[in-house]
Structure formats: C-alpha cells, structure tokens
C-alpha positions as CSV (number, residue, x, y, z in Angstrom):
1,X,75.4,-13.7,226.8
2,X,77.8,-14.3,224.2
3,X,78.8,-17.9,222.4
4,X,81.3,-18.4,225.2
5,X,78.7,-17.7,228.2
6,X,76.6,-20.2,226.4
7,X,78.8,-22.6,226.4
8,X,79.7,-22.1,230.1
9,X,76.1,-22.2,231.1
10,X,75.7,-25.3,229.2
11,X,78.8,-27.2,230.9
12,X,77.5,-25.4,234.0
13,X,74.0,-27.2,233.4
14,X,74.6,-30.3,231.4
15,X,75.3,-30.7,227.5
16,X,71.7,-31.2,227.0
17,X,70.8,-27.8,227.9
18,X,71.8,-26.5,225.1
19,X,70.0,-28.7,222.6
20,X,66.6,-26.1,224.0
21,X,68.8,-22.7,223.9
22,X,68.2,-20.3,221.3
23,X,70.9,-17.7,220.5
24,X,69.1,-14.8,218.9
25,X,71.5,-12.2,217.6
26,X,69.1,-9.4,216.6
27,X,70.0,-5.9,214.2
28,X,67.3,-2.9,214.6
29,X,67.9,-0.1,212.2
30,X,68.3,2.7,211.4
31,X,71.4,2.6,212.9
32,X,73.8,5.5,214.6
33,X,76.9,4.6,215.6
34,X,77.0,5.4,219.2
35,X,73.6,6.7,219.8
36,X,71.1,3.7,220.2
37,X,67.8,5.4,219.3
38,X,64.6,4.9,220.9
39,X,63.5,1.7,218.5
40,X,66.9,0.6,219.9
41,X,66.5,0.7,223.2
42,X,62.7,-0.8,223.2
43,X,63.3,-3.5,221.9
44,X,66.3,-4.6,224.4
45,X,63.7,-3.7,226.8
46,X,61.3,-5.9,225.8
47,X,64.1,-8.7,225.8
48,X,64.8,-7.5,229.4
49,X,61.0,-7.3,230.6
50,X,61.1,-11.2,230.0
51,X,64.0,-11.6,232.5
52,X,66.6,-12.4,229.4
53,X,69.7,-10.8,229.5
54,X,70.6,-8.7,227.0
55,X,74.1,-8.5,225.2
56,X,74.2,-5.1,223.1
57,X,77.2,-4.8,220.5
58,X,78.5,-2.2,218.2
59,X,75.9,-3.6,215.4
60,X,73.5,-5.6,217.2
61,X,72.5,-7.3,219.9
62,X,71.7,-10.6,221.5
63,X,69.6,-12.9,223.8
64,X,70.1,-16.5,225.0
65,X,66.5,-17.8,225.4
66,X,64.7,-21.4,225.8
67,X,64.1,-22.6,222.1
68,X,59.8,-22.4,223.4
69,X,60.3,-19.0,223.8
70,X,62.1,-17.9,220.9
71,X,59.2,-16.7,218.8
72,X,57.4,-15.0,221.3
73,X,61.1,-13.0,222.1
74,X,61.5,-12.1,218.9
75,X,58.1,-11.0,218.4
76,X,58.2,-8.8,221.3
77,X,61.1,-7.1,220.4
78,X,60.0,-6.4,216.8
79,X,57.1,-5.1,217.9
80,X,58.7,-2.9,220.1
81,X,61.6,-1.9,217.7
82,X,59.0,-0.9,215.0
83,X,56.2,1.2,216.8
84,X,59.3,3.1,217.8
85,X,60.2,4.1,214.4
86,X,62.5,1.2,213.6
87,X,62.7,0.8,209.1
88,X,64.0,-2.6,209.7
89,X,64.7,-5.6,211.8
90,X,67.2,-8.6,211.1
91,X,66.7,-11.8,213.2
92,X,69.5,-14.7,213.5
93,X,68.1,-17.3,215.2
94,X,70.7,-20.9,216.1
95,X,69.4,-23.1,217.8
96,X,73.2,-24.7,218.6
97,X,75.8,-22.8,219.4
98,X,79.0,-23.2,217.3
99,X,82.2,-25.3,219.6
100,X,85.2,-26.5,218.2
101,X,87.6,-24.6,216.4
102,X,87.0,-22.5,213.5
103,X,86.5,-24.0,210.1
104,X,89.2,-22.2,208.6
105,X,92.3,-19.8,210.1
106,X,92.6,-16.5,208.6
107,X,96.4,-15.5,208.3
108,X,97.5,-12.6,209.7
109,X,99.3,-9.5,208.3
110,X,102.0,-9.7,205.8
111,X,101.7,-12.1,202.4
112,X,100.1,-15.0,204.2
C-alpha cells in the first residue's frame, strides 16, 4: 500500500488509525533489475504469510502494518531475505505518513 492507500485507509477508518500504522519501506540486496532473486522473493513472502500486503517497487518494497507488529515484520523478512543469500537489508520504518504538500517544489525543465 503506498502513502496514498494509507492515507485512504486512514480517512476510511478514522484519523486515529494512523497514529498505530507503520509504513515499512524495505531494500533487500543484491539487487537485479528485473529479476527479483530468491532472498527477494522470501522475504515478501514472509510479509504476505502475515496477511500484510505487499507493495514491490523497482528498488524496494513495502508493508503497511500495526506499529505492535512492526518488529516482528521486519524481523521476519530479514530473516527470510538473509538465509536466502541476501548481503544486505535496509529498513525505513515511519510511524506517520507524510500529508500535506511537499516541503519544497522542484522546477521543471528549462533554467528554473
């Protein structure tokens, strides 16, 4: 689920919601651009085996999950990733999700 969906399921549930969602945005390497290996693909099914749904992007992937079962998630996955012949594992855990415009624009094209 991406910031957006988050946002969503937190209108969709009540603001409080998420104050106990975790977005963890998760990087398992080594990486091959178009071929997830198998320390890839364990690991987003160890997200998946806990019912989370998995949202896989060109360089990494992510998980919305209750803030209680954040560690245990990224635990899971780690292991997963490593005894598959993962060499290294980044973890990004917010416990917020960013709303509101961006803190800056970035100009487009031209001399901007």
């Amino acid at each position: 689920m991406s910031f957006a969906g988050c946002s969503a399921l937190a209108a969709e549930r009540g603001a409080s919601t998420l104050a106990r969602v975790g977005y963890v945005e998760f990087t398992i390497e080594p990486f091959v651009e178009g071929r997830p290996g198998p320390h890839v693909t364990a690991a987003i099914a160890a997200a998946e085996a806990r019912g989370l749904d998995v949202e896989v992007g060109p360089f990494g992937s992510s998980v919305i999950v209750g803030l209680a079962d954040a560690g245990a998630v990224i635990a899971a996955l780690t292991d997963a990733a490593m005894a598959n012949g993962a060499t290294h594992v980044s973890v990004h855990v917010a416990r917020e999700v960013p709303t509101g415009p961006p803190a800056f624009e970035v100009p487009r094209g031209g001399d901007q």
